[in-house]
Steps between C-alpha positions, in 0.01 A plus 500: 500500500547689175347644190155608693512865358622380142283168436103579469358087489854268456403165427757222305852524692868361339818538643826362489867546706729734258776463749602394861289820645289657153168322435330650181123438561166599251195554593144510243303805619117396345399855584171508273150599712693732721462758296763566324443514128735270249636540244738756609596387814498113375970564493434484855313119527850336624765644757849425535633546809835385665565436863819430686549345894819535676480366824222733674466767203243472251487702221314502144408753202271477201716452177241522275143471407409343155221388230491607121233732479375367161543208267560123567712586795210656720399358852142592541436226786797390670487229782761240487864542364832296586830595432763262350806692577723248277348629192443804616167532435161531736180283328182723573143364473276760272174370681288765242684298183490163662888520401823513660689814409938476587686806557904499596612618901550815356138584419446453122283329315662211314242517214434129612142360602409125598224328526229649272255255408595258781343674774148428534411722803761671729898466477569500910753366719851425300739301676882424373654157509871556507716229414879452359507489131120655470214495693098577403208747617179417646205743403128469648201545275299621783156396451247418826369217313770360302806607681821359248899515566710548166848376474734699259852474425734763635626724210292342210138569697352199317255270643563227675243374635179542725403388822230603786467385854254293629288788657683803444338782335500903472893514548631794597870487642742218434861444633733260476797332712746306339611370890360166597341381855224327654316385227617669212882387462582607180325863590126652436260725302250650660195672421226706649153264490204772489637726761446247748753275496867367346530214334824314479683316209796275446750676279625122392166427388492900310905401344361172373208725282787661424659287383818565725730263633626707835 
């Protein structure tokens, strides 16, 4: 365990391996209601930490905390984020904005913002589908009536397509795994179904909205 006397309420969690020990990992710390009063302390709504294992040893520090404290850049209420180390940038859902707000590993603002306009309620869970040559995102409009899944492409953030399950609604958390088994061969998205249960989907059924052919 780490981070207990630094975060106040983490939430959305990214990480990635830098190297064969290093993981870089970022953590959303929705803080508002606990008394602490934004907008001054709103450069502290994500940490960057860093933690290394080496056989039994554990180690990790805080690199840096970040958020613009005013213009387009700031995080007011900060959930989800993913990073896509590749690009080296982290997507971070602006749930006050209904946008999605992109800053680089190092902490700055990118002066980029997606999805204005397109979400109709909540953006929540991201997930990243990583493929050779490309690759799109999956972003949930959470909504507990009218739950919907939004494909984008990977660098362009244009939309795909739409899709919603069956019966799942009020999406929080998503993830992905691009390994197949059991019933998913080609690999799964899943996604949170009203805190009560995870629903399950075929990522050859999700490449075909796509539009991919892997």
């Amino acid at each position: 365990m780490f981070g207990e006397e630094i975060l106040l309420r983490p939430y959305g969690i990214t990480g990635f391996k830098a190297d064969q020990s290093i993981f870089e990992l970022y953590v959303t710390d929705n803080f508002e209601n606990l008394g602490v009063d934004p907008p001054e302390t709103l450069d502290n709504r994500v940490r960057h930490f860093q933690f290394s294992v080496n056989d039994a040893e554990f180690d990790w520090k805080l690199v840096r905390s970040f958020g613009d404290l005013d213009g387009p850049g700031v995080l007011n209420k900060v959930e989800t984020l993913v990073a896509d180390p590749k690009n080296q940038r982290i997507l971070i859902a602006e749930e006050a904005e209904k946008t999605i707000k992109i800053y680089d590993l190092e902490g700055r603002f990118t002066g980029n913002v997606i999805g204005k306009g397109v979400f109709q309620f909540e953006p929540e869970g991201i997930a990243l589908r990583d493929l050779e040559g490309g690759g799109y995102w999956i972003m949930t409009d959470q909504d507990i009536n009218s739950n919907t899944f939004l494909l984008l492409t990977r660098d362009e953030f244009e939309v795909i397509v739409q899709f919603q399950g069956p019966q799942t609604r009020n999406t929080d958390g998503v993830t992905l795994t691009n390994q197949g088994y059991s019933n998913f061969p080609a690999g799964a998205f899943f996604a949170v179904d009203n805190d009560l249960a995870v629903t399950g989907f075929d990522l050859r059924e999700i490449d075909r909205l796509a539009g991919e052919s892997n």
